[in-house]
C-alpha positions as CSV (number, residue, x, y, z in Angstrom):
1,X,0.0,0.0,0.0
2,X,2.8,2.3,1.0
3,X,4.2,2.2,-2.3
4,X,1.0,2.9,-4.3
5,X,0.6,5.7,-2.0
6,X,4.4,6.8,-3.2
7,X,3.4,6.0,-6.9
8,X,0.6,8.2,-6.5
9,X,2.0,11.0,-4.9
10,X,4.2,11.1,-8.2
11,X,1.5,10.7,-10.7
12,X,-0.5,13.6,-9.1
13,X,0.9,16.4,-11.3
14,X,0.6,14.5,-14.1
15,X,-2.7,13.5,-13.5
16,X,-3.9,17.5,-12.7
17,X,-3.3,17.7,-16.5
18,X,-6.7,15.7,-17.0
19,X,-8.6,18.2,-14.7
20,X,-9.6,21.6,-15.1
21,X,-7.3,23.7,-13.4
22,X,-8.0,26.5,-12.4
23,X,-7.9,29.9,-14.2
24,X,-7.7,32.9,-12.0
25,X,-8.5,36.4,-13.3
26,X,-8.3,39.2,-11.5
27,X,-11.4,41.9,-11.4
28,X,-11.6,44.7,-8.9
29,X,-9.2,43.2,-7.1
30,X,-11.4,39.5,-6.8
31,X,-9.7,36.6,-7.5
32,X,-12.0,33.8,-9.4
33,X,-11.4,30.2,-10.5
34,X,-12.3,28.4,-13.3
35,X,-15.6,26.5,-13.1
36,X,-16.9,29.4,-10.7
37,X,-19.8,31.8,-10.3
38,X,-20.4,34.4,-7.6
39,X,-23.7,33.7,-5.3
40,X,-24.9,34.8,-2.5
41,X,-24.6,32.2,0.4
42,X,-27.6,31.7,2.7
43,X,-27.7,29.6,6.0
44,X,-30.6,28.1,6.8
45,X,-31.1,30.7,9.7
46,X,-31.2,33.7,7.3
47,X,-27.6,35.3,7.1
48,X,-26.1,36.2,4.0
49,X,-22.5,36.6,2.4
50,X,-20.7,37.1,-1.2
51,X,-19.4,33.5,-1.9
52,X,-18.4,31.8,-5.0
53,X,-19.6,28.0,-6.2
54,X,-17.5,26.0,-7.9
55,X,-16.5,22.7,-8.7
56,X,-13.8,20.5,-10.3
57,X,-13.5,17.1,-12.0
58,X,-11.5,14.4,-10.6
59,X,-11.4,10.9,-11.7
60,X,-13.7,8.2,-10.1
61,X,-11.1,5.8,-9.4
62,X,-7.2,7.1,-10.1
63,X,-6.4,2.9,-10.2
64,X,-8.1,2.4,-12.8
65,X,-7.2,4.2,-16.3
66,X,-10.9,3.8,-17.4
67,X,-12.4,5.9,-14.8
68,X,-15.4,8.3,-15.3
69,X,-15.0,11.7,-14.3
70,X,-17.2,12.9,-11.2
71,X,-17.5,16.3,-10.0
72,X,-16.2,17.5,-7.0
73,X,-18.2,20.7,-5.7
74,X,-17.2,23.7,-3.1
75,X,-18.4,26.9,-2.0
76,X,-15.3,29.8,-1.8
77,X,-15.6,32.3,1.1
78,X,-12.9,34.8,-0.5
79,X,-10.4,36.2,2.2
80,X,-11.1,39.3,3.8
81,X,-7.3,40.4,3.7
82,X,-5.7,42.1,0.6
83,X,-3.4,39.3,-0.1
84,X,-3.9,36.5,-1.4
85,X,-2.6,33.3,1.2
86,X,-3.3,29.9,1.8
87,X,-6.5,28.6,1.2
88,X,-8.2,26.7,4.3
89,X,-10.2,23.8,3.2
90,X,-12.9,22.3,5.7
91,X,-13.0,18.5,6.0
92,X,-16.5,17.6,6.9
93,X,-17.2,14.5,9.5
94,X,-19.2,11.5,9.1
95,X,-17.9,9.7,6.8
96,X,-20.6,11.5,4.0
97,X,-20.9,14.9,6.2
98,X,-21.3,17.9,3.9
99,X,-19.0,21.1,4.2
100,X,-21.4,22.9,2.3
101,X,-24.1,22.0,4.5
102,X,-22.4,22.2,7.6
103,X,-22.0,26.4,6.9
104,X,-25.6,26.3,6.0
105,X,-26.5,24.3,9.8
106,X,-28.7,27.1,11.7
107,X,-26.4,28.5,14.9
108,X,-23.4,26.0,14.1
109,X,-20.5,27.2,12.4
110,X,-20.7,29.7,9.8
111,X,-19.7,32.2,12.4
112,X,-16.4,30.5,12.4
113,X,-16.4,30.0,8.5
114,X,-16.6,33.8,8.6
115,X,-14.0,34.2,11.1
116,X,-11.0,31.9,9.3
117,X,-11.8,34.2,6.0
118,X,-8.7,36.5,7.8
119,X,-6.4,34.0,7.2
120,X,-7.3,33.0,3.8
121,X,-9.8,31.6,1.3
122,X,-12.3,29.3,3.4
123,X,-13.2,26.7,0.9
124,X,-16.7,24.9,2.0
125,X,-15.5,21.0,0.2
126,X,-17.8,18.2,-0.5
127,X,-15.9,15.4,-0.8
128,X,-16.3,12.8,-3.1
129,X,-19.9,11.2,-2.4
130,X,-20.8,13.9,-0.1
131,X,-23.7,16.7,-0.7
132,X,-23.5,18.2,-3.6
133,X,-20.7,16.1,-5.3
134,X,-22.8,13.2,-5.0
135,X,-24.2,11.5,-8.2
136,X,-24.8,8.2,-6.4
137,X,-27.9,6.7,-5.7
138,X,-28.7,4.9,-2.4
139,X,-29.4,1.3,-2.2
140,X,-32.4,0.2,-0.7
141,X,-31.5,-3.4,-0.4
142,X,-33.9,-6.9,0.2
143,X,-32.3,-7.2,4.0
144,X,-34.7,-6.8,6.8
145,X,-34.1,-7.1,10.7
146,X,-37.6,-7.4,12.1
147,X,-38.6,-5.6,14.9
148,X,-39.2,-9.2,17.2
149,X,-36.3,-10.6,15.3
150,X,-33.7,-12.1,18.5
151,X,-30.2,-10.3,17.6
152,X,-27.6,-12.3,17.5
153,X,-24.5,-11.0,16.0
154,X,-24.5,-14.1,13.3
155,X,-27.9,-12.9,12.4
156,X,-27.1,-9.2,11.6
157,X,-23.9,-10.1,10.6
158,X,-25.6,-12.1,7.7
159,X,-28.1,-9.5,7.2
160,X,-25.9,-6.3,6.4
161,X,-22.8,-8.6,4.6
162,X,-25.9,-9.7,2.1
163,X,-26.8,-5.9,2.0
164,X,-23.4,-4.7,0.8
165,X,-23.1,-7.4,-1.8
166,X,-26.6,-6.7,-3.3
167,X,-25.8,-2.7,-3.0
168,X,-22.4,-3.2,-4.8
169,X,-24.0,-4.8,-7.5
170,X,-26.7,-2.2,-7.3
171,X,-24.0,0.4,-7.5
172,X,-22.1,-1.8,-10.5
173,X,-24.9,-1.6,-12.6
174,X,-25.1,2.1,-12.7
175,X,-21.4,2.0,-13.8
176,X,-20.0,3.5,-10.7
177,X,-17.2,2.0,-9.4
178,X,-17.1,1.2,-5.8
179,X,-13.2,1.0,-5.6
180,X,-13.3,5.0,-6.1
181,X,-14.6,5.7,-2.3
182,X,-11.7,5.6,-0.3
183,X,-9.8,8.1,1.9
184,X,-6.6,8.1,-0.2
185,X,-8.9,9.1,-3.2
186,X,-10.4,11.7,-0.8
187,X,-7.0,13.2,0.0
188,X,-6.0,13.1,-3.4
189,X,-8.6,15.1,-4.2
190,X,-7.5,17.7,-1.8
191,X,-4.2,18.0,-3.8
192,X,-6.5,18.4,-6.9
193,X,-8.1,21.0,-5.6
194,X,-4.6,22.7,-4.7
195,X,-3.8,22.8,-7.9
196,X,-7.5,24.2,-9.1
197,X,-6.4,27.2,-6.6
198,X,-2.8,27.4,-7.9
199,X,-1.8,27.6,-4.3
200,X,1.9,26.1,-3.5
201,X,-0.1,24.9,0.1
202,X,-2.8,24.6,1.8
203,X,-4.8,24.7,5.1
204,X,-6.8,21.8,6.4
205,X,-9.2,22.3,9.0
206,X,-11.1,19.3,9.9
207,X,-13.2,17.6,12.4
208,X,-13.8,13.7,13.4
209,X,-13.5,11.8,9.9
210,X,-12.5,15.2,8.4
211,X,-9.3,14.6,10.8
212,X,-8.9,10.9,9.3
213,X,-8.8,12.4,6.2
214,X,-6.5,15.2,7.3
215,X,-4.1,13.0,8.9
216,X,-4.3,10.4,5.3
217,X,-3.2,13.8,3.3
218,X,-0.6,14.8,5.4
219,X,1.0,11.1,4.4
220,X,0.1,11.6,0.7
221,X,0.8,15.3,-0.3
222,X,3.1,16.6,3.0
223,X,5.2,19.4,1.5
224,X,1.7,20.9,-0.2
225,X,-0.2,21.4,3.8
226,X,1.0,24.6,5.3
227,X,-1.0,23.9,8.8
228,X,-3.7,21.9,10.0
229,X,-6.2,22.2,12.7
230,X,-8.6,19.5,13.6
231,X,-10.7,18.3,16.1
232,X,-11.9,14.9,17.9
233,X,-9.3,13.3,15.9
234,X,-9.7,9.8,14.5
235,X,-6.6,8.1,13.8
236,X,-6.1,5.9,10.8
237,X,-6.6,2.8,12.3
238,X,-9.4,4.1,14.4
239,X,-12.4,3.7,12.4
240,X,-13.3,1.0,14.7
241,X,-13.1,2.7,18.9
242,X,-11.7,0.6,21.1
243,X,-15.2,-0.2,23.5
244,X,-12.6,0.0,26.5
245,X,-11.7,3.2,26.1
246,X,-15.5,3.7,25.8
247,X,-15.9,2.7,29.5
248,X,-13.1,5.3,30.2
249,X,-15.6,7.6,28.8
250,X,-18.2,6.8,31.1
251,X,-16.2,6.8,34.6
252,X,-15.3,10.9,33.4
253,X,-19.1,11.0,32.6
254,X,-19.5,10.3,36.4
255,X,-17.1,12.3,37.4
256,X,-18.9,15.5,36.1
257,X,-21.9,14.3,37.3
258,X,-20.7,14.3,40.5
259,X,-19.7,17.7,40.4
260,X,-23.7,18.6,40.6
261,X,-25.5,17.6,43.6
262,X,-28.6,16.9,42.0
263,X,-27.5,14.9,39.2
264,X,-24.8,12.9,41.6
265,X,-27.7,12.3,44.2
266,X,-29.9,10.3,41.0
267,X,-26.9,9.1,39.0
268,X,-24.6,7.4,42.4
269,X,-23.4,4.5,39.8
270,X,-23.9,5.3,35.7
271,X,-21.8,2.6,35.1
272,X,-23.8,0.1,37.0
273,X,-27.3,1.8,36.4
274,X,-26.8,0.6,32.7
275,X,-25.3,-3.1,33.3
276,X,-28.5,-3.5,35.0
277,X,-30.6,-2.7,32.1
278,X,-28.5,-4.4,30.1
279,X,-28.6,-7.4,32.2
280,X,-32.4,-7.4,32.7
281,X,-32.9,-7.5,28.7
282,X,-30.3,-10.2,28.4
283,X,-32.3,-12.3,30.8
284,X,-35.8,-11.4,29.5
285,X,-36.0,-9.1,26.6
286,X,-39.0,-6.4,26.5
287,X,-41.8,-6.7,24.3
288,X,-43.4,-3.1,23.7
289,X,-45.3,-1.0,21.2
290,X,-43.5,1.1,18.8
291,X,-45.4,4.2,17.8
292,X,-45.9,4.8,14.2
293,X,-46.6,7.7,12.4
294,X,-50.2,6.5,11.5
295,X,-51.2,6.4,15.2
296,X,-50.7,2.8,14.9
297,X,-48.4,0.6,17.1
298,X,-45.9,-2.1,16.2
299,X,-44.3,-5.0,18.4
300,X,-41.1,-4.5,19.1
301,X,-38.6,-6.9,21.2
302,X,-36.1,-4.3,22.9
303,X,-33.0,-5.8,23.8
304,X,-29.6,-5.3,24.9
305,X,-28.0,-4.6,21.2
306,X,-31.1,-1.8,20.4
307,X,-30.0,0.0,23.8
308,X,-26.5,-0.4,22.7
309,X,-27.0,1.3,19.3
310,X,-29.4,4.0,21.1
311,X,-26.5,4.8,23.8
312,X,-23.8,4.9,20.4
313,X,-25.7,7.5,19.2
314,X,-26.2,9.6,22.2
315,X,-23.1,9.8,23.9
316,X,-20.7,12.0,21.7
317,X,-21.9,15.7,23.3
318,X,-22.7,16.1,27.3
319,X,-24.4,19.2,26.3
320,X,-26.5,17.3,23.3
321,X,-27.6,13.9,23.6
322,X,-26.3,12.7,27.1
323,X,-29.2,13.7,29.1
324,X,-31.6,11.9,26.9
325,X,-29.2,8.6,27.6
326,X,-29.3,9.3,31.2
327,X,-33.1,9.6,31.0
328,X,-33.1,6.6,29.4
329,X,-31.5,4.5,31.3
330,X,-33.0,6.1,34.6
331,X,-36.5,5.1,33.4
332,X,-35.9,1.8,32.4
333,X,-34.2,1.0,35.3
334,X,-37.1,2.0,37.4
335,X,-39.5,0.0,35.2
336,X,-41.0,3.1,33.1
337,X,-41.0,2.9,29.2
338,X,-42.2,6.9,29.2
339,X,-38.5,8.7,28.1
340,X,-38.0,5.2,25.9
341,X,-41.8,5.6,23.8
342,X,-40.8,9.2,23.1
343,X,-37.2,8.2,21.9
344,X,-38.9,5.7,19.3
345,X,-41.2,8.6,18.2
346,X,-37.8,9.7,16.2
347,X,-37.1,6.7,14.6
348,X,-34.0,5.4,16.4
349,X,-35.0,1.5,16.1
350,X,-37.5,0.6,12.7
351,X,-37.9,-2.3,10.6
352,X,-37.2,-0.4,7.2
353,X,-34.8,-2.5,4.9
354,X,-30.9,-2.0,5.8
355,X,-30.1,1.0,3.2
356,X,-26.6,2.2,2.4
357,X,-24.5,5.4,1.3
358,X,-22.0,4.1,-1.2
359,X,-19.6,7.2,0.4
360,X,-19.7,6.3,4.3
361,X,-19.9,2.5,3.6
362,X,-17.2,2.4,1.4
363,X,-15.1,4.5,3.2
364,X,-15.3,2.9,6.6
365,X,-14.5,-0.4,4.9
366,X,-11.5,0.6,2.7
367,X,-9.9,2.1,6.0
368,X,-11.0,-0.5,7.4
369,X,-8.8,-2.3,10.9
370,X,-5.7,-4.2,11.5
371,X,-6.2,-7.6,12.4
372,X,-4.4,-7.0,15.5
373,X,-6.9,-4.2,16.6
374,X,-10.0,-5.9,15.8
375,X,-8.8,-9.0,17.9
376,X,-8.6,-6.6,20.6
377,X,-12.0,-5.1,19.5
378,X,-13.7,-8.2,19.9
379,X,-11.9,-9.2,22.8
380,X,-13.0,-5.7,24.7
381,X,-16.5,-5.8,23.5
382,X,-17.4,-9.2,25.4
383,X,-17.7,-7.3,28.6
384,X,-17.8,-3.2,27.3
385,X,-21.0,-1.6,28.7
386,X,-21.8,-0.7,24.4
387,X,-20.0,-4.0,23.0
388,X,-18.7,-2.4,19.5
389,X,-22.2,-0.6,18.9
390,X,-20.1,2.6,18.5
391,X,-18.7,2.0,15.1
392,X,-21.6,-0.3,13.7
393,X,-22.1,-1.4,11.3
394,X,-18.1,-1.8,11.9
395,X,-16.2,-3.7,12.1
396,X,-18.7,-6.8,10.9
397,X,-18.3,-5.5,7.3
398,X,-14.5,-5.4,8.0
399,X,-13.4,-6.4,4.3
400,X,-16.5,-6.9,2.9
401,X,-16.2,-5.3,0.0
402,X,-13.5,-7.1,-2.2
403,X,-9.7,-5.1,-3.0
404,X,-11.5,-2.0,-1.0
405,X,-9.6,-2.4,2.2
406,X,-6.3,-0.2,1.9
407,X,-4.1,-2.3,3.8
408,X,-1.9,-1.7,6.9
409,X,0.6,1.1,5.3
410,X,-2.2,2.9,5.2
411,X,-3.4,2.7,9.0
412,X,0.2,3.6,10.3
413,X,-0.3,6.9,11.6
414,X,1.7,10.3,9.8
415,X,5.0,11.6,10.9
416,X,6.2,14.8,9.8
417,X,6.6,18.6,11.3
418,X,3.7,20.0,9.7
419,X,2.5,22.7,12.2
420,X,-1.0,21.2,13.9
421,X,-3.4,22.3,16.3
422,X,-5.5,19.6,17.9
423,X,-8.9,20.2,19.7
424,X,-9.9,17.3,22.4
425,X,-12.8,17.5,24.3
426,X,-12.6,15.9,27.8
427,X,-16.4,14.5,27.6
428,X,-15.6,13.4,24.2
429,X,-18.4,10.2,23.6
430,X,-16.7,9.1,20.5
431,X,-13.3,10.0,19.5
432,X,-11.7,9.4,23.1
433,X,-8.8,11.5,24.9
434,X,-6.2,8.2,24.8
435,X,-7.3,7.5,20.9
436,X,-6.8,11.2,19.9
437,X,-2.9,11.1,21.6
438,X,-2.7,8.1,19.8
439,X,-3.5,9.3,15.9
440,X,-1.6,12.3,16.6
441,X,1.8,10.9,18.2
442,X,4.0,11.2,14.7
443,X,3.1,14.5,14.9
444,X,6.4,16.5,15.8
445,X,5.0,20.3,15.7
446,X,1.7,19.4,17.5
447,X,-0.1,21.7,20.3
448,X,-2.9,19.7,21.9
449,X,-5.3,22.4,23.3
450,X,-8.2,20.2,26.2
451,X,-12.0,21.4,25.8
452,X,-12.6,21.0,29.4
453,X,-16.4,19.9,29.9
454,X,-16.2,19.9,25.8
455,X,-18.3,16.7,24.0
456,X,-17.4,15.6,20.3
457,X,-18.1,19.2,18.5
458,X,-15.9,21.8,20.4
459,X,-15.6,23.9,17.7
460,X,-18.3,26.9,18.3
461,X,-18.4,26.1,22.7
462,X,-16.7,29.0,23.1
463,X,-15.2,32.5,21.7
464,X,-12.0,31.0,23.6
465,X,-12.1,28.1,20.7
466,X,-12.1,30.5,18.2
467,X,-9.2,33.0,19.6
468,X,-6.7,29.9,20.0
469,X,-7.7,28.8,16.5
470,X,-7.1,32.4,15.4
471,X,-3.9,32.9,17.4
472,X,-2.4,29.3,15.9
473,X,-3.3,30.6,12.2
474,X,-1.3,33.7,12.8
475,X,1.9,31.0,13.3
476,X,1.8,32.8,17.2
477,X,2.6,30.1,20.0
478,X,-0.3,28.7,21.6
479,X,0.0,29.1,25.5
480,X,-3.6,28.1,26.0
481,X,-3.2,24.6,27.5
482,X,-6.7,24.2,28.0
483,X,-10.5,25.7,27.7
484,X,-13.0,25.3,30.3
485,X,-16.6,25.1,29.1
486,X,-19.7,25.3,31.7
487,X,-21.7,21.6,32.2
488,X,-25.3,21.5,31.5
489,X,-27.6,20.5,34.2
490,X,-27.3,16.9,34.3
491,X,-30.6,16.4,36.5
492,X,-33.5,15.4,35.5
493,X,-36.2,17.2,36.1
494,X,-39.4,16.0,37.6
């Protein structure tokens, strides 16, 4: 893999000749691209700015010389300053999270898009597969897991490996090809989109799988990244979390609970309020009615796995979904279905057929795990209060898509001295403290800043977020070890 990653780094000039570079032309003092128009930007909450849309074609697949073109799209927040310097390209999250989109998000993080505009252009990408550069269809495939169905992990196992072979084929047939939708095609992209802006560097500013990708281009394209800032990192062989360091998670949970009286005085034990929920529905699984939109009610079986997948999905932000978990759990400890009725209401557990995004399948599959980690995966998740809900349907698809997994070169983490600031929130639920030291330990000229109190997204907790990212941009020293954000109430309220 390393060398194919070597053999591509050289063949990326060469292979900019088959895209549309950009143009630049210079009027009243605005710089403009080929493939661009000027708009006017509008977030889903009302405000407005000058922006420019524009796009780029990249090849599907660089492995294979018959590849289709696909379009890659962006939206350009020009720099405020009078000179022109590097551009700083968002990486969204997800995998299949839109950068366009996540300016548009109402009270997210256009304020920050706005505020990064001092340092350079702020480029708004869509990956490959993403938002607007996505020409891919979802597959709706045959695979059902019933609502009563008994979950064992053979069962859904079976269930979502048939789904990915019948969506591949799905996918085949519309003459899209599969083996395109990987990080190192991602990354290369970035370096495509360098050359579009005729820029000797650039700037990556990513978050979660945004970071992934960050941390794959600073291996592929090192001398072309001025700086990088990123948050929650995900390592390269961290696609799958290790569910230890999940239960790590949870004792700090408790610890900031007990710094509220309230909250300490319901929630003694967290860690033993859910392995007695879990343990109930291990013993004797509970049959309850599912509202439907219709008013109607279906049976559902709710076990320890559905709990599992709930908890996955509400951990990542103390000052988001964590009180809903702890509501949760609370109830059904005490033999109430009320917090869990309403929780259904949104669609967290249905018997739709298993559908897939070619983007976020693919690319959790090609970057895949080493065997060595997912032996210690599996070993962790026999007693881990989630198992390996976290990452689901990772790691069973682990190589399930044939010659998409990108091998263990590419999992070894970066090493270089490319100035990066990293962003870790103590209260993290899904890229953990230990797992972010550990993607980021090749990196020589790192400054780790700690969101105290700070879940998943730490970006826009506080103006003291954006002043350190400001202050690192301006190549100033960071002495800001860490950032203290306020708790919400963790009680609940009667």
């Amino acid at each position: 893999m390393l060398s194919k990653l070597i053999k591509l780094s050289k063949l990326m000039l060469i292979g900019s000749l088959l895209m549309n570079v950009a143009i630049a032309n210079e009027q009243d003092g605005t710089r403009i691209y080929a493939n661009e128009q000027a708009i006017v930007f509008e977030t889903m909450d009302g405000l407005t700015t000058d922006a420019f849309s524009g796009f780029m074609l990249v090849p599907e697949n660089r492995n294979n010389p018959k590849s289709r073109m696909i379009t890659v799209k962006y939206v350009r927040f020009p720099a405020t300053g009078k000179s022109h310097v590097t551009p700083i390209i968002y990486l969204s999250g997800g995998p299949g999270g839109s950068g366009i989109d996540t300016a548009k998000y109402p009270n997210f993080r256009f304020p920050l898009f706005m505020a990064l505009r001092e340092f350079g252009d702020v480029i708004a990408l869509d990956q490959r597969g993403t938002g607007a550069s996505n020409d891919t269809p979802k597959c709706v495939s045959s695979q059902v897991i019933g609502l009563t169905d008994v979950l064992t992990e053979p069962l859904v196992t079976q269930r979502y490996q048939q789904a990915v072979t019948e969506c591949v084929a799905f996918w085949q047939s519309k003459d899209i090809d599969v083996l395109g939708y990987t990080t190192v095609q991602s990354a290369l992209d970035i370096n495509d989109l360098r050359l579009h802006f005729k820029a000797e560097k650039v700037t990556l500013w990513g978050i979660s799988y945004g970071s992934h990708l960050a941390l794959a281009a600073m291996k592929i394209m090192p001398d072309n990244i001025d700086k990088v800032v990123m948050a929650s990192a995900e390592g390269l062989n961290q696609t799958v979390k290790l569910p230890a360091q999940t239960d790590a998670y949870f004792g700090r949970l408790q610890q900031a609970i007990n710094t509220q009286p309230a909250a300490a005085a319901q929630f003694p034990d967290i860690i033993a309020m859910i392995k007695r929920v879990h343990k109930r529905l291990g013993e004797k699984p509970m049959l309850v009615g599912m509202p439907q939109k219709d008013g109607a009610s279906k049976d559902l079986l709710l076990q320890t796995p559905h709990l599992q997948g709930m908890a996955s999905a509400l951990v990542a932000d103390p000052h988001r979904g964590v009180g809903h978990l702890l509501a949760l759990y609370f109830t059904l400890d005490k033999g109430s279905d009320v917090v869990l009725q309403e929780m259904l209401k949104h669609g967290f557990i249905n018997d739709e057929p298993i559908t897939l995004n070619l983007m976020s399948t693919a690319m959790d599959i090609a970057s895949g795990i080493s065997d060595e980690r997912l032996a210690l995966v599996n070993q962790q998740a026999k007693t881990a209060l989630l198992g390996a809900a976290l990452n689901f349907p990772m790691p069973l698809l682990n190589k399930a898509i044939a010659n998409l997994d990108l091998g263990d070169d590419f999992r070894q983490g970066p090493v270089n001295n490319i100035p990066t600031l990293l962003l870790t929130g103590t209260l993290d639920g899904r890229t953990y403290i230990e797992g972010q030291q550990e993607a980021t330990a090749g990196l020589k000229a790192l400054t780790q800043v700690m969101v105290v109190n700070g879940g998943h997204n730490v970006f826009m907790l506080s103006p003291k977020v954006t002043d350190v990212i400001k202050t690192f941009l301006k190549g100033e020293a960071v002495t800001t070890a860490a950032i203290e954000v306020d708790l919400p109430s963790f009680a609940m309220k009667h």
